[in-house]
LUMDRENLUM-100567 format. One line per 10 residues: number of its first residue (from 1); their letters; for each residue y, x, z of N, C-alpha, C. Coordinates in steps of 0.001 Angstrom, whole numbers, plus 500000, padded with zeros to 6 digits. Example, Ala and Ser with C-alpha at 12.3 -4.5 7.8 and 13.67 -1.06 7.14 Angstrom:
% LUMDRENLUM-100567
1) as) 494310,513190,507800,495500,512300,507800,496700,513200,507800  497750,512850,507080,498940,513670,507140,500030,512900,507870
% end
This chain:
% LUMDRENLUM-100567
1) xxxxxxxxxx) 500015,522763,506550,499235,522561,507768,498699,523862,508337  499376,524751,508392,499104,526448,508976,500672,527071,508843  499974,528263,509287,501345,528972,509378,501713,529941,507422  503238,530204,507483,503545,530422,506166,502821,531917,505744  502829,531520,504279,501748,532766,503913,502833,534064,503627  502777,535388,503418,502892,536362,503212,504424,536656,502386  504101,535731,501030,505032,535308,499998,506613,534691,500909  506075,533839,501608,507106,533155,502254,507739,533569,503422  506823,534155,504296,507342,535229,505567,508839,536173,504618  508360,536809,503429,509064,537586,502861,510022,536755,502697
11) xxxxxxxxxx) 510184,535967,501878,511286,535447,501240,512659,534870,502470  511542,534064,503804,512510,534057,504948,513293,535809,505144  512572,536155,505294,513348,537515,505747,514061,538549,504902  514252,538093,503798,515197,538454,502701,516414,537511,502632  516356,536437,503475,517498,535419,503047,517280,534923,501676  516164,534237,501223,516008,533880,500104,515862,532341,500194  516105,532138,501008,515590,530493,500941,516952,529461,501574  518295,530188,501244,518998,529654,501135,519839,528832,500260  519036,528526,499416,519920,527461,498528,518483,526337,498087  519245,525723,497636,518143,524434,497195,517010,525147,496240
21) xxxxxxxxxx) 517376,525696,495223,516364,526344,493981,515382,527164,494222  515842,527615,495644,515043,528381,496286,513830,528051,496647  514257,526828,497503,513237,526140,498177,512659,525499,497382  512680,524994,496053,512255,523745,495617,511423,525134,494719  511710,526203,494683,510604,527101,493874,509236,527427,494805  509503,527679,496110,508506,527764,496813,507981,526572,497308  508716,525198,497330,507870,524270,497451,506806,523964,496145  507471,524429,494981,506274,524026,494022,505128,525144,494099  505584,526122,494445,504367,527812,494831,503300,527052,495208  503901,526199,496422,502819,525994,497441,502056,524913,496978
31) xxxxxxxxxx) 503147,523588,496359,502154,522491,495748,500866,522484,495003  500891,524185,494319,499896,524471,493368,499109,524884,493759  498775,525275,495244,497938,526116,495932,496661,524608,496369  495410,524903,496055,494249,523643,496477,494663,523014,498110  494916,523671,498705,495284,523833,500403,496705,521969,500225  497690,522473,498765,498341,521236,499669,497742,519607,498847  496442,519975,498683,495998,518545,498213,495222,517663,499457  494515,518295,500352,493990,517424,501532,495329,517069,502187  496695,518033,502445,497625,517662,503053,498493,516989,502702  498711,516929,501176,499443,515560,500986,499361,513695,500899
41) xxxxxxxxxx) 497490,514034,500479,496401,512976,500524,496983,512295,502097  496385,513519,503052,496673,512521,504637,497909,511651,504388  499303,512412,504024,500814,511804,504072,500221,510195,503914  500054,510474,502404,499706,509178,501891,498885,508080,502110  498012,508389,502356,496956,507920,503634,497395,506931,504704  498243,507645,505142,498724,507668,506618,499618,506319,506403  500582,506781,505578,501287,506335,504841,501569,504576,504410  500274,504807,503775,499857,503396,503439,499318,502566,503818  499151,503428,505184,498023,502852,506576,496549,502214,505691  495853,503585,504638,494421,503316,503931,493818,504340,504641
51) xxxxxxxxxx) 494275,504958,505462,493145,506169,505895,491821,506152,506914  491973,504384,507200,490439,504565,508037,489624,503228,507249  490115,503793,505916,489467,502126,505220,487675,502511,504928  487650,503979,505169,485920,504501,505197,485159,503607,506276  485770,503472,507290,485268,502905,508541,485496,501573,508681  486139,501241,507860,486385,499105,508153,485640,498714,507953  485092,497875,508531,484002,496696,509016,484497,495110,508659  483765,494644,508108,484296,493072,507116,483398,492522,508040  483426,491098,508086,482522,490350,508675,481371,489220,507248  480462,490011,507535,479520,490148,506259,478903,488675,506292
61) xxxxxxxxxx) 479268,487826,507515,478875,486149,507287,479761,485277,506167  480845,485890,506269,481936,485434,505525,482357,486155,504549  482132,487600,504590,481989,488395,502988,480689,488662,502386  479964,488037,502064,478301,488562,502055,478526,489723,500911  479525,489892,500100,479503,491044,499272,480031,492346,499976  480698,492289,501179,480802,493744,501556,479707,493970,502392  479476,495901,502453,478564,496654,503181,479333,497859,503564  479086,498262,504386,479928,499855,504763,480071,500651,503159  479130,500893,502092,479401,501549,501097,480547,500965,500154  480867,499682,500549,481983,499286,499514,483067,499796,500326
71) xxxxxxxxxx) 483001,499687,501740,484414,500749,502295,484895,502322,501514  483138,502611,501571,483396,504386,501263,484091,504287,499335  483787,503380,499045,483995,503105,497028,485417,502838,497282  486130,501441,498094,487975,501772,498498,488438,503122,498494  487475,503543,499612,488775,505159,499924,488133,505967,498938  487243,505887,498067,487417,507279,496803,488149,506473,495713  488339,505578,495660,489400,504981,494012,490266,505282,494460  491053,505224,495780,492104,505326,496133,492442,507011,496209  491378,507675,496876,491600,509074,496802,491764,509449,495315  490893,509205,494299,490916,509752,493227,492659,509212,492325
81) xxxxxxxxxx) 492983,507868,492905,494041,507733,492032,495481,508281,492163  495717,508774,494088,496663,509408,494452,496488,510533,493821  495238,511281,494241,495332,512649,493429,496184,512536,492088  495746,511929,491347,496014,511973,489810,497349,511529,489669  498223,510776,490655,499367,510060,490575,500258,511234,491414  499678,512054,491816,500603,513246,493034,500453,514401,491826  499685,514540,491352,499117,516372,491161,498735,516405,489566  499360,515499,488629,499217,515399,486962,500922,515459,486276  500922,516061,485704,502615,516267,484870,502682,514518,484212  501818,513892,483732,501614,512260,483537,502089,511593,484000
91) xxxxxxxxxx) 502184,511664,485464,502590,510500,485897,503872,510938,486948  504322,510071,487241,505319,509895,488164,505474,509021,489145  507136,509138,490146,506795,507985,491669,506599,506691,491280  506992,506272,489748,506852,505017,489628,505625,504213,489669  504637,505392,488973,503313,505132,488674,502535,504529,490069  502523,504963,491297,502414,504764,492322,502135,503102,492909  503616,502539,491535,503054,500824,491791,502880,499817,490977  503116,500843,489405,502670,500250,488254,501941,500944,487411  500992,501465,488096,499937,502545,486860,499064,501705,486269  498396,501190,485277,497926,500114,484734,496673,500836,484625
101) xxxxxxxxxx) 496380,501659,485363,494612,502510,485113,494284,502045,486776  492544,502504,487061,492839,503188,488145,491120,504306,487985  490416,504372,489371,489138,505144,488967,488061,503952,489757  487095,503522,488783,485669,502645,489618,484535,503251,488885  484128,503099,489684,482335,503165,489337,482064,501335,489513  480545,501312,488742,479846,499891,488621,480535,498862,489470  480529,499274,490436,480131,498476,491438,481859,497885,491925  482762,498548,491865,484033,498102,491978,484825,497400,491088  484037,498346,489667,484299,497347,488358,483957,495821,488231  482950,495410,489061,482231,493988,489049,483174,493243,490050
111) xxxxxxxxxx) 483489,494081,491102,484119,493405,492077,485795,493106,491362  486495,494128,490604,487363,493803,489999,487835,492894,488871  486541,492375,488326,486044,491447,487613,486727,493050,485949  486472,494105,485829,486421,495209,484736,484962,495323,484016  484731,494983,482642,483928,495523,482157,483734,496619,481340  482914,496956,481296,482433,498102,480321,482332,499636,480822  481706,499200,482652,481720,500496,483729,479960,500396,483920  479154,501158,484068,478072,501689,484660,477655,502580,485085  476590,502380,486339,476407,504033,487149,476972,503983,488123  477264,505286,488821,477590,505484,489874,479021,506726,489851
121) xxxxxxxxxx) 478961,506781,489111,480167,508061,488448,481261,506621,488302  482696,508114,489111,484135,507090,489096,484562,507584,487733  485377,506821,487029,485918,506648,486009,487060,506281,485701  488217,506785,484758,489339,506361,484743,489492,505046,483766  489710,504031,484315,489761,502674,483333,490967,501862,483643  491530,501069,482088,492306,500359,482261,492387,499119,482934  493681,498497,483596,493403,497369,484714,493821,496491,483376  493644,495005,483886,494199,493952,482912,495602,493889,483842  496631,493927,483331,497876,493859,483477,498742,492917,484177  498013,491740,483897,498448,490666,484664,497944,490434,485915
131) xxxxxxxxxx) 496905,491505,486348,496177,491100,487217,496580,492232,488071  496512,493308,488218,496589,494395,488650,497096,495669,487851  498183,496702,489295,498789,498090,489010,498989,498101,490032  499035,499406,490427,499300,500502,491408,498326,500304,492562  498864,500835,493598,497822,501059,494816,498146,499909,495732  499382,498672,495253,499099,497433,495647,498113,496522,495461  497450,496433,494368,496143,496301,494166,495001,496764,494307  494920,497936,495173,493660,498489,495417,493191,497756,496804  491703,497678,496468,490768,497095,497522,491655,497628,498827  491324,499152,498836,491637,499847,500233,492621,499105,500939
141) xxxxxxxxxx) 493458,499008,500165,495409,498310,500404,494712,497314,501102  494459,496145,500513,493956,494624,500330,493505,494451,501849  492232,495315,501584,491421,495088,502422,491479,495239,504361  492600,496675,504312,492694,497514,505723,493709,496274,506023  494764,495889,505302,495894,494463,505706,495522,493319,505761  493999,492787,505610,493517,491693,506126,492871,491800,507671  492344,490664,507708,491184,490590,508791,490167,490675,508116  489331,490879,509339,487527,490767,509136,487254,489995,508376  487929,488588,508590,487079,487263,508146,488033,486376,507206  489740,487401,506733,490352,486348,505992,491851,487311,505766
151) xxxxxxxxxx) 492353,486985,504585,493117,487900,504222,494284,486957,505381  495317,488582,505212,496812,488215,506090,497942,488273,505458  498736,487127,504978,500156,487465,504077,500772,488030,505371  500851,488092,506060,501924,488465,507127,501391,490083,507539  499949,490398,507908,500100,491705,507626,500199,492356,506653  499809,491798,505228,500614,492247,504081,501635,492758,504177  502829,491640,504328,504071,492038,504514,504745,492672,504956  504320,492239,506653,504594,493898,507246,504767,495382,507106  503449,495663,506410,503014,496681,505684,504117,497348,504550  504562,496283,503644,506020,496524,502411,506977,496521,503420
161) xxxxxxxxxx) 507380,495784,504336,508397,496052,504944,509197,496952,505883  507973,497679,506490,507731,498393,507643,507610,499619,506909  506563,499912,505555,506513,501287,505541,507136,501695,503593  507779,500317,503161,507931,500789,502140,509638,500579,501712  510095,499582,503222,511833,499480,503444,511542,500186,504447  511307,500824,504903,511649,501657,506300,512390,500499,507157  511593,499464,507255,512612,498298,508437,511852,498872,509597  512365,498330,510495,512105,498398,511789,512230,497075,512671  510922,496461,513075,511311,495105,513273,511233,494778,514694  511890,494096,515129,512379,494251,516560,511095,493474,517376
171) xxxxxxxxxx) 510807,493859,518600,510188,492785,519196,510349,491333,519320  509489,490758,519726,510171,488842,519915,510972,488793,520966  511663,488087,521165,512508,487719,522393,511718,487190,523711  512325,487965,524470,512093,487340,525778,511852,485520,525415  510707,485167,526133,510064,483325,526269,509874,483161,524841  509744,483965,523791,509414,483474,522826,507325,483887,522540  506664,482951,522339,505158,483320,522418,504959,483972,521942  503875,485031,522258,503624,486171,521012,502572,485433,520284  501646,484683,520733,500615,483959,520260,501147,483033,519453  500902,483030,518046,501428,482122,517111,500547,480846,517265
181) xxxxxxxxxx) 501056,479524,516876,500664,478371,516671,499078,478410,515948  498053,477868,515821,497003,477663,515033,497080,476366,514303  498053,476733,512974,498386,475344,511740,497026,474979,511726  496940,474205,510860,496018,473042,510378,495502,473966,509198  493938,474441,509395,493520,475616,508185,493602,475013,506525  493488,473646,506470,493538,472743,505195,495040,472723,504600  495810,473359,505524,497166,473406,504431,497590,474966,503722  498388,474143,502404,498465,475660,501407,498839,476274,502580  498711,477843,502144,499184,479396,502625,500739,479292,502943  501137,478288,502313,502706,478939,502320,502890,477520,503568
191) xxxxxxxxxx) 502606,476700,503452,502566,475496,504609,502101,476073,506011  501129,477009,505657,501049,476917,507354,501590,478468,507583  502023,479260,506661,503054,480423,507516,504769,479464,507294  504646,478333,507484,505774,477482,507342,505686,477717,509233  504442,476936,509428,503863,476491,510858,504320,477382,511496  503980,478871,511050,504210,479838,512280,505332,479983,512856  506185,479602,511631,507593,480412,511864,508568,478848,511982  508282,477820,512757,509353,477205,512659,510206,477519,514315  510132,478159,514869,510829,478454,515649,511762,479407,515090  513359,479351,515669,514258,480003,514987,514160,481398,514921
201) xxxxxxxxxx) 513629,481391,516370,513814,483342,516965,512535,483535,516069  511323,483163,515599,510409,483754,514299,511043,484349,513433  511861,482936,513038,512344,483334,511487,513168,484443,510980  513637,485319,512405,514933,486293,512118,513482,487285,511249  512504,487589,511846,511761,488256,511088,510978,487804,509866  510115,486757,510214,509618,485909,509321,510140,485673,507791  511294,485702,507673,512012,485383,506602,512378,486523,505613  512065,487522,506067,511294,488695,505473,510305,488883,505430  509030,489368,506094,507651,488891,506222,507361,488523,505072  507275,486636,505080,506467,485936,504277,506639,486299,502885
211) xxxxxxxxxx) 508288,485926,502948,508062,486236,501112,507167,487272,500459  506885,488672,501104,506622,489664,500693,504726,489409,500913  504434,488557,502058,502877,488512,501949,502242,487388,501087  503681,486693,500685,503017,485610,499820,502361,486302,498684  503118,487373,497810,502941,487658,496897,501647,488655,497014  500551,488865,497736,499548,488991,497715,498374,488028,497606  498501,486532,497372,497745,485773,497342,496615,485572,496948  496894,486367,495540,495789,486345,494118,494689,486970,494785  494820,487673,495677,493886,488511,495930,493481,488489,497496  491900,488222,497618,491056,487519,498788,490928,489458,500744
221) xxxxxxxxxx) 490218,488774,500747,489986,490599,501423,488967,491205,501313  489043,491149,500192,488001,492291,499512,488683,492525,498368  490159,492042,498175,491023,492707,496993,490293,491967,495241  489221,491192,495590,488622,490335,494190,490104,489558,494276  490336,489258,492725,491299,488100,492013,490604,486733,492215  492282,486015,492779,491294,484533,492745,492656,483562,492379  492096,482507,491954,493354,481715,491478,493375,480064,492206  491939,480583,493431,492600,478967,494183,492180,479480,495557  493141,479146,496853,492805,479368,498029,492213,477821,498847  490865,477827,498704,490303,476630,499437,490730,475551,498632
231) xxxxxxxxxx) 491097,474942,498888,491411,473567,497917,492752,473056,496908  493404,474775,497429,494931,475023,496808,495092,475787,495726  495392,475577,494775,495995,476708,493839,496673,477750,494226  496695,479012,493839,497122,480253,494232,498987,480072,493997  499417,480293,495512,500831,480025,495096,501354,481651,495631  502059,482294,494457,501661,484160,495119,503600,484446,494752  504203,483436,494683,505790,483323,494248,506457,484387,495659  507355,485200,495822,507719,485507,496336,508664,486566,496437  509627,487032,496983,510838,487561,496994,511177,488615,498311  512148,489570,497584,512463,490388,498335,513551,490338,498754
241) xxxxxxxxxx) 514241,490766,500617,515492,490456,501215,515504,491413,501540  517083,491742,501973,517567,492886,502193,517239,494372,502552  516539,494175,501320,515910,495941,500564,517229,496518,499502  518150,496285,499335,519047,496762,498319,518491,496253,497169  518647,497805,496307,518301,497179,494525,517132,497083,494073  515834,496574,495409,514640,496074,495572,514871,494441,495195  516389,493988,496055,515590,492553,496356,516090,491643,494844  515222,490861,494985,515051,489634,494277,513597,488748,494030  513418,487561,493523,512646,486923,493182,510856,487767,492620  510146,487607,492477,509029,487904,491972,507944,486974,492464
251) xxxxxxxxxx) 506648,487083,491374,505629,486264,490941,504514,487357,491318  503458,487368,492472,502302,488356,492710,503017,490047,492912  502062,490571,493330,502158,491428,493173,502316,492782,492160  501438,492494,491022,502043,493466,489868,503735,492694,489687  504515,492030,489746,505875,491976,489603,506443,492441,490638  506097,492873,491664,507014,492879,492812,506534,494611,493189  505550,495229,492471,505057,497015,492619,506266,496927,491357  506503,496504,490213,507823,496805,489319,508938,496669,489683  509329,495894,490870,510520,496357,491448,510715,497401,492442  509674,497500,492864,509307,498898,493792,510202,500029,493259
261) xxxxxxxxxx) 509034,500220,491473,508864,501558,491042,510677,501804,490727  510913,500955,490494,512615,500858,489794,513756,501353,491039  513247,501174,492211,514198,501287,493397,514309,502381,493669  515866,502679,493714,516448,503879,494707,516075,503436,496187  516446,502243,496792,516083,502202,498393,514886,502205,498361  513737,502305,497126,512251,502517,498003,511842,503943,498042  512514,504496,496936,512536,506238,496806,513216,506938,497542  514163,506356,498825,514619,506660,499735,513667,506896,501371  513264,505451,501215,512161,505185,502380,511359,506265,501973  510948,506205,501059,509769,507493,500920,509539,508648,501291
271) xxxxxxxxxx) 511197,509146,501319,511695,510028,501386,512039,510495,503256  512001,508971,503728,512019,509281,504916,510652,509414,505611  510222,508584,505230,508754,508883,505638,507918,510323,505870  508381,510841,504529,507934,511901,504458,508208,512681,505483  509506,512963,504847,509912,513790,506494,509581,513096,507635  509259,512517,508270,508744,512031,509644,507354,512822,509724  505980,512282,508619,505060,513028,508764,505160,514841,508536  505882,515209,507490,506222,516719,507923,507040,517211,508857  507871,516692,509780,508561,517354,510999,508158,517183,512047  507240,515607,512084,506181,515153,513119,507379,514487,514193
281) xxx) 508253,514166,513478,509117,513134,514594,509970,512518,513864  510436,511552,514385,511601,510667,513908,512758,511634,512822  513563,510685,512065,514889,511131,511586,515868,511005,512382
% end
């Protein structure tokens, strides 16, 4: 995020930065320098669309447990766990969606239903496994992909689909409503994103979508574990489509961050991404 330092002016003007080994020596020069930790943080950030989760606003009639300070507690677990998942010889890209740690203080620990946290100091602690890994389970995630007043499988989904297949999803068709139907709020989750999408021209997208926001269920918008939605049992079953050697079947989200970590097409997307935020334009 500046212009190249001294080291690197040189090396351009020696013809040194023509081969891969080259570059991948001065890209690590630079990785080690404090300077590329705010700048890779943003990528990721950006990335994961968590970077204005400091500033999200819950609607506190219907969450009486959030306050602006549980925003600022999202974006430091999340800051503290990229750091440690970008910038530690430990871990790797996989870790990203199955790290079985993460960092809370008191107060996130309670909300995560974790014991044996007190104070105000973040801490590195183990998740229960079945419940939560990676930064699919973090509040921040959870929380910036809901609404105010109620989580969204569909902006969930979006979210995996859009920034973690690099899809690109087309607008609706001409006469098709943008305003979705308002189902009947008393039916399961998966019944009334049934509702939304029974029109055909939905489903070309939809049918990607859902599967992928179902499998956020377990978890409300405030990212707490829950195992019944209103009068329904938590149904969080869901599957991946044409992601390559992503797709198949999965149960919640910790099963479906393990097919993540395993994928060449998601270590691809990544890859594009990246370059988009470092060239600052399209591929």
């Amino acid at each position: 995020q500046t212009m190249p330092d001294d080291n690197l002016f040189a090396a351009a003007t020696a013809g040194e930065l023509n081969t891969p080994e080259a570059l991948e020596s001065q890209a690590r020069r630079m990785l080690a320098s404090p300077r590329a930790r705010p700048a890779l943080l943003s990528f990721f950030n950006q990335w994961l669309r968590i970077d204005g989760v400091g500033e999200l606003r819950m609607d506190e009639m219907v969450f009486p447990a959030w306050d602006e300070r549980l925003s600022a507690l999202w974006a430091e677990e999340s800051r503290r766990f990229l750091e440690h998942v970008i910038f530690t010889d430990e871990a790797d890209f996989g870790d990203l969606f199955t790290a079985d740690y993460s960092f809370v203080e008191e107060r996130l620990a309670s909300l995560y239903g974790l014991e044996g946290v007190s104070g105000e100091a973040f801490v590195k602690v183990p998740l229960d496994p079945s419940q939560r890994s990676g930064i699919l389970t973090h509040g921040s995630l959870l929380a910036m992909s809901s609404k105010p007043n109620e989580t969204s499988p569909i902006s969930r989904g979006i979210l995996v689909l859009e920034q973690l297949f690099c899809a690109n999803l087309p607008k609706p068709p001409d006469g098709v409503p943008v305003e979705a139907p308002d189902p009947d709020p008393t039916l399961a989750t998966r019944d009334r994103l049934a509702a939304h999408s029974e029109n055909p021209a939905c489903m070309t997208c939809h049918r990607l979508i859902d599967p992928l926001g179902m499998g956020f269920e377990h978890y409300d918008a405030l990212g707490r574990w829950r195992t019944r939605v209103g009068d329904h049992p938590v149904d969080a079953v869901g599957a991946i489509i044409e992601a390559g050697d992503a797709n198949g079947p999965f149960e919640g989200a910790v099963e479906m961050g393990a097919r993540l970590a395993r994928s060449e097409y998601v270590s691809h997307c990544v890859a594009q991404q990246f370059f988009r935020y470092a060239m600052g334009r399209g591929d």
